[in-house]
C-alpha positions in Angstrom: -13.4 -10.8 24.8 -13.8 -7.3 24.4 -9.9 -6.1 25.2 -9.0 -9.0 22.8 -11.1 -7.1 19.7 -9.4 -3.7 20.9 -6.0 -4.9 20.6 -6.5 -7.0 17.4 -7.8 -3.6 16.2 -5.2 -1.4 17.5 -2.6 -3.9 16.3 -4.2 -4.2 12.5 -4.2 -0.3 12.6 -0.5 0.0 13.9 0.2 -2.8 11.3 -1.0 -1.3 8.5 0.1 2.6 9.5 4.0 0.9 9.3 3.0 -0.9 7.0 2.1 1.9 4.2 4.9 4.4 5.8 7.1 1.8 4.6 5.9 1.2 1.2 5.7 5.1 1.1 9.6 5.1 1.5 10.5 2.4 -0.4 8.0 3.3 -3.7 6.9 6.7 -3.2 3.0 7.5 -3.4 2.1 5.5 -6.4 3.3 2.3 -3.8 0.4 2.5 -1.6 -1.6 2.9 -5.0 -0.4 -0.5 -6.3 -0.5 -2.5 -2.5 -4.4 -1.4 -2.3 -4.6 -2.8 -6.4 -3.3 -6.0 -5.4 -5.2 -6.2 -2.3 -8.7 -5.6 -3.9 -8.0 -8.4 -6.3 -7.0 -10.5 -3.5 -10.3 -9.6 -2.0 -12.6 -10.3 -5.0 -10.4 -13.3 -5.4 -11.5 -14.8 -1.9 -15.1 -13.7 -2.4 -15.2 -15.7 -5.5 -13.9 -19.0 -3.8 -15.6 -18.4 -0.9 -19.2 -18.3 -3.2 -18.1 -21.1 -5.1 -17.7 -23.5 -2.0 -20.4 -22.2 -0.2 -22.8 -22.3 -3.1 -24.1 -18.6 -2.2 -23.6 -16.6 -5.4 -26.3 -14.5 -4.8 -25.0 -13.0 -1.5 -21.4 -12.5 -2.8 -22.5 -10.6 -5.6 -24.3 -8.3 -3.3 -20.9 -7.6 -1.3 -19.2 -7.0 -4.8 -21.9 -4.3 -6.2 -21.9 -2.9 -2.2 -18.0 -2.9 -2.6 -17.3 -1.5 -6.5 -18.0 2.2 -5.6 -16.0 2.5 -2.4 -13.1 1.3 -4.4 -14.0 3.4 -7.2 -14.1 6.6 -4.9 -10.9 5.1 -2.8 -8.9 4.7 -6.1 -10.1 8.8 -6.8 -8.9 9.9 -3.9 -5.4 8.5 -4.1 -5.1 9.8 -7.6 -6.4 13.0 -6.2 -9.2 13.0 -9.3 -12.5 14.5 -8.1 -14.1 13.4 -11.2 -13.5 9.9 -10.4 -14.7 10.4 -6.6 -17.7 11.9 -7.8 -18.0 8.7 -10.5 -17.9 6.2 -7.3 -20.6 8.3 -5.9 -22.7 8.5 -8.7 -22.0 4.4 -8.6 -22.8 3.9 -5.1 -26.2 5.8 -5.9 -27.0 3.5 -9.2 -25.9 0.3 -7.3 -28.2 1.2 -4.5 -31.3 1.8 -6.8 -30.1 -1.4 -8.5 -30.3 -3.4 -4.7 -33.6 -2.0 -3.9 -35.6 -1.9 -7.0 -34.3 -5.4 -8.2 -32.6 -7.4 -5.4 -35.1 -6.8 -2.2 -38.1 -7.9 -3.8 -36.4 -10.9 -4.9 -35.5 -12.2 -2.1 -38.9 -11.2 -0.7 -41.0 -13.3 -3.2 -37.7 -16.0 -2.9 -39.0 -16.3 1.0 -42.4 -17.0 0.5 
């Protein structure tokens, strides 16, 4: 079972490496820019669906506030902006406060 995970992962990372020199080629830098774009909203897309059949809202808004400030501080560094980088950081600090001041000691008092 273990060889299977490493070549699934070696495959996905081979995958996606021709994958992005090929965008690269074909749109220039601002390509890979737009592919990661559409592929975010693909991924809140699926969250959303998968909480709405699976009735968990609660835990798929946790992955979406754990999620917003990598993709904030992703999006910097393809633009090259350190003042957005340091915005996702500054993000990934307030969301963290957010989980642990409001979130924990909900789900705390939700177990008892």
């Amino acid at each position: 079972m273990k060889n299977k995970m490493k070549s699934i992962g070696a495959s996905g990372a081979l995958f996606g490496i021709i994958l992005s020199r090929w965008i690269t080629n074909h749109y220039g830098k601002n390509g890979n820019l737009v592919v990661g774009v559409c592929a975010f909203i693909i991924l809140v897309l699926y969250f959303i669906i998968v909480a709405y059949k699976t009735k968990k809202y609660l835990g798929m808004t946790i992955v979406l506030i754990m999620l917003s400030p990598l993709i904030v501080m992703l999006l910097g560094v393809y633009l090259e902006n350190s003042y957005v980088i340091l915005g996702g950081i500054i993000l990934l600090f307030v969301s963290c406060n957010l989980m642990i001041k409001k979130i924990v000691p909900w789900l705390q008092s939700r177990k008892k």
